[in-house]
BATI-262827 format. One record per residue (C-alpha): x, y, z. Coordinates in steps of 0.001 Angstrom, whole numbers, padded with zeros to 6 digits, always signed. Example, Ala and Ser with C-alpha at 12.3 -4.5 7.8 and 13.67 -1.06 7.14 Angstrom:
<vodrens>
+012300-004500+007800 +013670-001060+007140 
</vodrens>
This chain:
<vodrens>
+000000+000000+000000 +002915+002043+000823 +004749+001943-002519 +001460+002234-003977 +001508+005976-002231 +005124+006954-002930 +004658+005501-006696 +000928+008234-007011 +003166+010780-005144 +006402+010559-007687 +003887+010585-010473 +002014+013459-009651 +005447+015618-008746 +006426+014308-012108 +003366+015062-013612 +003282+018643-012336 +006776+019411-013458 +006038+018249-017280 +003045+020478-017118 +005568+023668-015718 +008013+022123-018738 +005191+022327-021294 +004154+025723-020040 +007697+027541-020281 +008142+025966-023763 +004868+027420-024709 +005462+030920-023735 +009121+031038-025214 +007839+029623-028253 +004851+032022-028547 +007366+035092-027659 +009970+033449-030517 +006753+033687-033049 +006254+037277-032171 +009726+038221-032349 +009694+036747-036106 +006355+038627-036822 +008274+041682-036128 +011040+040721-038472 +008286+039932-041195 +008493+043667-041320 +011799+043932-042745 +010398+044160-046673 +011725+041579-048919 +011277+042200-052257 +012435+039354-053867 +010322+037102-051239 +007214+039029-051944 +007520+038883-055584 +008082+035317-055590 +005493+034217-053128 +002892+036849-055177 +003887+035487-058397 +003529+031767-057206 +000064+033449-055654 -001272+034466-058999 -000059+031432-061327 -002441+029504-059343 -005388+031972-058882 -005395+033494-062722 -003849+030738-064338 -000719+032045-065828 +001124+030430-068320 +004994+030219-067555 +006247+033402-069969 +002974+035635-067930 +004590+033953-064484 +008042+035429-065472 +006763+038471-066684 +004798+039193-063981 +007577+038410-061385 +009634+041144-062845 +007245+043534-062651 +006276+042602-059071 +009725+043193-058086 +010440+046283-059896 +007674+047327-058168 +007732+046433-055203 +012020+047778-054781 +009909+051252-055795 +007758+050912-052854 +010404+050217-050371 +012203+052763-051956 +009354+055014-051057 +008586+053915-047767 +012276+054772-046615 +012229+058135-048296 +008473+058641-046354 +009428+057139-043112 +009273+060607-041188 +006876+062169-043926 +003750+063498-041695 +001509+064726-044685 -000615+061356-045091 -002464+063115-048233 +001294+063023-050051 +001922+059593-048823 -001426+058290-050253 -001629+059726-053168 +002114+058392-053837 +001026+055054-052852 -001821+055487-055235 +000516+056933-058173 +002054+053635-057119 -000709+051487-057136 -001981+052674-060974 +001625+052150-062572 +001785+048825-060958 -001895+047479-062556 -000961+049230-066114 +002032+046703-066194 -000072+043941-064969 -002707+044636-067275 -000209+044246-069664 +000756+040917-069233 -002738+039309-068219 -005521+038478-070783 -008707+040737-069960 -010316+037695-068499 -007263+037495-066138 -007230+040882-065497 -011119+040671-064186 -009656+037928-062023 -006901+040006-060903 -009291+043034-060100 -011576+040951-058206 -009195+039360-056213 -007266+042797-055201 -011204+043747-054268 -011266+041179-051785 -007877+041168-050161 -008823+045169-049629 -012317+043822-047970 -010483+041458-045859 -007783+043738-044574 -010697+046444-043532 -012240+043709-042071 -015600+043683-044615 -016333+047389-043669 -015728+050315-045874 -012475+052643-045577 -008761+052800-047944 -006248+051016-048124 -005523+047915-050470 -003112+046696-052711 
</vodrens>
């Protein structure tokens, strides 16, 4: 009956120290994740241009030549745009920034629309339309790609 006892006891101090394990590793693992989130901040264009291109051979159905294409304009673009967050990053007039961001924006679909079929390109409009939505969270208000 005895080792019965002491054998309950040792599992439960066990027990309680996995949990205090499992707990630690949780927290330093969720505070590693946010750390990285705040690296994700650090714009990439190569990455972004790649993972967008991959993005939109599969959701408008490019062809190989409209992939490469459109990979080269993603990136040109999107080295403008972190050219032009650097040279805004202590601009305060947020009508300048937007409407360079728009400027932006326009120059960046007339080279898409370029390379896309006009079926594609209703794709690719409807699409932008809903990644907009979703980052307002299905309200109105700016902002988009």
């Amino acid at each position: 009956m005895q080792s019965n006892l002491l054998i309950i006891q040792l599992k439960t101090g066990f027990m309680k120290r996995l949990e205090f394990l499992l707990v630690l590793v949780l927290i330093g693992t969720t505070m590693a994740m946010a750390q990285d989130r705040g690296g994700q901040r650090q714009f990439n264009p190569e990455e972004m241009a790649k993972r967008q291109t991959a993005q939109f051979k599969t959701d408008l159905e490019l062809n190989d030549t409209q992939a490469e294409k459109m990979e080269k304009v993603l990136l040109a673009s999107y080295k403008e745009m972190g050219a032009m967050r650097q040279e805004m990053s202590g601009e305060e007039d947020r009508t300048k920034m937007r409407e360079k961001m728009t400027e932006w924006r326009t120059n960046q679909q007339k080279e898409i629309k370029k390379i896309l079929t006009d079926e594609q390109f209703l794709k690719y409009e409807k699409l932008m339309e809903e990644r907009r939505a979703n980052r307002r969270g299905g309200a109105g208000g700016g902002g988009g790609q």
